[in-house]
C-alpha positions in Angstrom: 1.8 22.3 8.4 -1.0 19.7 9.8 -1.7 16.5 7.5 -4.7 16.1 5.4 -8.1 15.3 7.2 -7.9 12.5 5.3 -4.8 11.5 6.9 -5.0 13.0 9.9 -6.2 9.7 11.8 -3.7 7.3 11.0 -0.9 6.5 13.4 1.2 4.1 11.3 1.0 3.5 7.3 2.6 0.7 5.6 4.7 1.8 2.8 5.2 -0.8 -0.5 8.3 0.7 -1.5 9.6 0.7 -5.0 12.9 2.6 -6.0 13.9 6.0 -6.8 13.7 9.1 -4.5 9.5 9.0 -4.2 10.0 6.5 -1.3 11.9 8.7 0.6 9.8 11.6 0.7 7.1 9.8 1.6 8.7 8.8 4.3 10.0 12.1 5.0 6.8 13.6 5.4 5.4 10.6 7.7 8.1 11.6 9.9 7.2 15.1 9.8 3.5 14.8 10.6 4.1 11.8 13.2 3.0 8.7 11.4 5.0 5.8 11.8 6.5 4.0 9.0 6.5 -0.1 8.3 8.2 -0.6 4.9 7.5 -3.2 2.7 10.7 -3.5 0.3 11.3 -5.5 -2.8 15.0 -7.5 -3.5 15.9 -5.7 -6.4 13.9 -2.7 -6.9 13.9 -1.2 -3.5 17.2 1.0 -3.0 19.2 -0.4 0.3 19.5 3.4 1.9 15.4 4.0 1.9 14.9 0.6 4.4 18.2 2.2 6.7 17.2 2.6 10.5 13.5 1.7 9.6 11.0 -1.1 10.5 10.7 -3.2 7.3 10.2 -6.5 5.6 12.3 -7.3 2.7 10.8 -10.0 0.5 10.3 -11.1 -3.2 7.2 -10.0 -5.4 5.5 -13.1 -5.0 5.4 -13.7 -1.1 2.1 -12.0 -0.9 1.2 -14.2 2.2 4.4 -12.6 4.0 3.6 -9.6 3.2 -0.1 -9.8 4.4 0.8 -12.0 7.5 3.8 -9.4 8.5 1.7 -6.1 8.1 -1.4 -7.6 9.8 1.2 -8.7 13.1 2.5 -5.3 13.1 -1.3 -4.0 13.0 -0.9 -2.0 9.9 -3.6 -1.8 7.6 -3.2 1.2 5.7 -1.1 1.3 2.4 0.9 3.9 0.3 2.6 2.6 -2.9 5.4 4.4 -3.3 8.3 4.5 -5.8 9.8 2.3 -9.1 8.8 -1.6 -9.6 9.8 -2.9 -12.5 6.8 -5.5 -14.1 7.9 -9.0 -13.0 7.9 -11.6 -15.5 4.6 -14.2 -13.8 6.1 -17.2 -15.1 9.6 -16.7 -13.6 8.1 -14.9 -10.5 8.8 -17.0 -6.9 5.8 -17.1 -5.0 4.4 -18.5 -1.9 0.8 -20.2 -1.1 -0.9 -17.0 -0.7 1.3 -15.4 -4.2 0.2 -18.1 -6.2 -3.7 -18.2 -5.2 -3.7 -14.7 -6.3 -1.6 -15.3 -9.8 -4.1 -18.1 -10.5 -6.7 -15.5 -10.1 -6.0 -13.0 -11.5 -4.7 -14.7 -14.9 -5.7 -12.8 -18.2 -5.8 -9.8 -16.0 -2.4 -9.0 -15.3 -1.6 -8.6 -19.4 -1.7 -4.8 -18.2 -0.5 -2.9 -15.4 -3.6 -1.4 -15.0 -5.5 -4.9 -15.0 -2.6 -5.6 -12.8 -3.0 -3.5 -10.2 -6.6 -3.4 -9.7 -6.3 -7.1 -9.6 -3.9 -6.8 -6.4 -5.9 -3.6 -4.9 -9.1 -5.8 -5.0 -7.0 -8.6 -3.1 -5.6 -6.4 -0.8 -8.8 -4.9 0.0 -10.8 -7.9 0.9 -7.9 -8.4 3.2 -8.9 -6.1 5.1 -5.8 -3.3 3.9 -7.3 0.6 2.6 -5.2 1.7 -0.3 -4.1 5.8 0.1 -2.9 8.1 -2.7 0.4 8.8 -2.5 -0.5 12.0 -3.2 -1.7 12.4 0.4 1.5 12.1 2.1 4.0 14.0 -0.7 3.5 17.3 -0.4 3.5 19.9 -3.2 4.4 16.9 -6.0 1.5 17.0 -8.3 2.1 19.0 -11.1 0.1 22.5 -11.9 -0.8 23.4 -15.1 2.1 26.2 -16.6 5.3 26.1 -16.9 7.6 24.4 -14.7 10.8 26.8 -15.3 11.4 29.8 -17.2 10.4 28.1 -20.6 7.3 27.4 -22.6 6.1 25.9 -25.6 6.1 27.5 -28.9 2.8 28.8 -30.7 3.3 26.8 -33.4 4.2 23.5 -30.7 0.5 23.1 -29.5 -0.5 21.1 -32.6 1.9 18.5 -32.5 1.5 18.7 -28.2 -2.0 18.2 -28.4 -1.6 15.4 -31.2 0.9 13.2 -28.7 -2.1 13.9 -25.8 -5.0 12.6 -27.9 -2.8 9.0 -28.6 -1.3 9.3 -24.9 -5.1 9.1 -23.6 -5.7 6.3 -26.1 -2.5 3.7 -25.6 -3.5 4.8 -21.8 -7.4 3.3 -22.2 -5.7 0.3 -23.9 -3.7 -0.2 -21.3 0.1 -0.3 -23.2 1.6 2.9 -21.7 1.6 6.6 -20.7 4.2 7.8 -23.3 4.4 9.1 -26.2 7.1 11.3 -28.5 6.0 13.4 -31.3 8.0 15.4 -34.0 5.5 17.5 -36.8 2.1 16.2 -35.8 4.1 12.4 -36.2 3.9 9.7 -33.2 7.7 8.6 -33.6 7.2 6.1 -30.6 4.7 4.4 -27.6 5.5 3.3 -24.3 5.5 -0.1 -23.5 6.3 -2.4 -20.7 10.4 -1.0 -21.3 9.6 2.7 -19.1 9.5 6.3 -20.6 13.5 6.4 -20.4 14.0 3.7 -22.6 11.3 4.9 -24.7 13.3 8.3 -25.0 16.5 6.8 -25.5 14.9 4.3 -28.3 13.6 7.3 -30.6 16.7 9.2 -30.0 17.9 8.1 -33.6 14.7 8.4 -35.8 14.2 12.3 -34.7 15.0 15.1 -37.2 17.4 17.1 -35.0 16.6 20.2 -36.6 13.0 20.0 -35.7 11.4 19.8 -32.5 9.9 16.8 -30.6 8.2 16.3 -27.5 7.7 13.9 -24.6 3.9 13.6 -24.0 3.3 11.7 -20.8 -0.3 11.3 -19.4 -2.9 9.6 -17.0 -4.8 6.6 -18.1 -8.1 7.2 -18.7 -8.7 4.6 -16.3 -5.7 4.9 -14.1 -6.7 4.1 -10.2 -4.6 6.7 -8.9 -3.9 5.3 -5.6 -1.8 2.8 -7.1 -0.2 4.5 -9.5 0.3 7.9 -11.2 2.6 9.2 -14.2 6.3 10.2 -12.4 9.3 11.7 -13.8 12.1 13.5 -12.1 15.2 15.1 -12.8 16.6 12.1 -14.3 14.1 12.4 -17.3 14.7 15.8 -17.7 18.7 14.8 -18.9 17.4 11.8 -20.8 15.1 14.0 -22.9 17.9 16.9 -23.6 20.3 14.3 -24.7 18.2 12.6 -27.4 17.2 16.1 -28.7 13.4 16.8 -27.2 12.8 20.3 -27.0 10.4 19.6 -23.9 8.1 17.5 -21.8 4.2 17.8 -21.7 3.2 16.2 -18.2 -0.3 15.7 -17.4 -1.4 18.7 -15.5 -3.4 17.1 -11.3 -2.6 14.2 -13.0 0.8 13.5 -12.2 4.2 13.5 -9.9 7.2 15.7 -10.1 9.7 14.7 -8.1 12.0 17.6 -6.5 10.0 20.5 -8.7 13.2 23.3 -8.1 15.6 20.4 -9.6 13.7 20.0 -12.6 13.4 23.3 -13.6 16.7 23.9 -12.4 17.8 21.3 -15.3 15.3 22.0 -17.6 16.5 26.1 -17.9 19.9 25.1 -17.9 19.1 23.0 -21.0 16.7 25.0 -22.5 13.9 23.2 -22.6 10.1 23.4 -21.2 8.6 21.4 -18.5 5.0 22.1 -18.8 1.9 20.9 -16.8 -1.2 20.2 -19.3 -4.8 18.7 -19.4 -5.6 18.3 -22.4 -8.2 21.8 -22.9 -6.4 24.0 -25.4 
């Protein structure tokens, strides 16, 4: 299958490569479609086995002036961000020259990751570096709306579901998180800066195991989408069956699903739903 016209013309793509399997199949597609790969990985949140047998730079968050200066000499100037990077704490974060002109500016900015990343897109931009989807070199990832797997919310589960969406969409405009659990129309927890694992795993105790609760996970409002879009993968699917969810709302063309025949696989075997949703009853 040929690339996307959008993609079609480029001949090398730098990847900013975060953890987890996304990395990989973005780099598995490149390879596919003939587009060479430069990998810009991060000491401690880039997995060891993605940079194996591949061009790459390995550097800390806040050498931003490597980075540029590296990708520039290897005359790549389009991006993909792909994969896991856990927030970095700005006061402890090492930087060089470059890394610390662009903390200084964007201050106030980076109290959210969405203020964050427009911050370093804007940066990167007047650099001379496009910013691609990641979208548009994974394909099949984005979820559908339906089912994902044999099983499906209850009639009487849509209230609660579309409850946890409304609040998802708002902590998303404020910029705290994408997450949310619900149980009987009741937010039981947000996401914050701790992940949507850690979210599940922290309401696992306060949920009524006899009723049923949900994982509601959506888009910002806001979200640039090239930078970042709401993920979850097998890995999520355990997490939820053992603190007692009875499924996972994921924001239907809003969102990634990483290895789609896994998760269901998981999900039936659990019994629980993995369902794509936008919010329109």
């Amino acid at each position: 299958m040929s690339a996307p016209q959008e993609v079609s013309s480029i001949k090398k793509i730098g990847i900013i490569t975060g953890g987890g399997d996304l990395p990989r199949k973005v780099i598995a597609y490149c390879d596919e479609h003939d587009i060479s790969v430069f990998l810009i990985c991060f000491e401690g949140h880039t997995d060891k086995e993605t940079a194996e047998g591949r061009e790459s730079l390995w550097v800390g968050l806040g050498e931003a002036g490597k980075i540029m200066n590296t990708l520039k000499k290897n005359d790549v100037y389009d991006l993909v961000m792909a994969g896991k990077i856990k927030r970095p704490n700005l006061r402890s974060l090492k930087t060089d020259l470059k890394g610390a002109q662009i903390i200084s500016r964007i201050g106030l900015k980076a109290m959210g990751d969405d203020g964050l990343l427009g911050a370093l897109r804007k940066e990167l931009e007047q650099e001379g570096f496009t910013l691609h989807g990641v979208e548009k070199f994974s394909e099949g990832l984005i979820a559908k709306s339906g089912p994902i797997g044999k099983y499906k919310p209850l009639e009487e589960d849509w209230s609660s579901i579309q409850h946890g969406f409304n609040i998802a969409q708002e902590i998303g405009r404020l910029d705290i998180g994408q997450s949310v659990i619900v149980q009987d129309g009741v937010i039981m927890g947000v996401e914050g800066a701790e992940g949507t694992d850690a979210l599940i795993e922290r309401c696992a105790s306060l949920l009524k195991k006899e009723r049923r609760a949900f994982l509601v996970k959506t888009c910002k409002p806001q979200q640039d989408k090239d930078m970042d879009l709401p993920t979850i993968g097998p890995d999520t699917i355990m997490q939820a069956y053992k603190s007692g969810l009875s499924g996972i709302i994921i924001h239907a063309e809003n969102s990634i699903i990483l290895d789609i025949k896994a998760i269901a696989k998981k999900a039936d075997s659990y019994k629980i739903f993995v369902y794509g949703y936008n919010g329109k009853p």
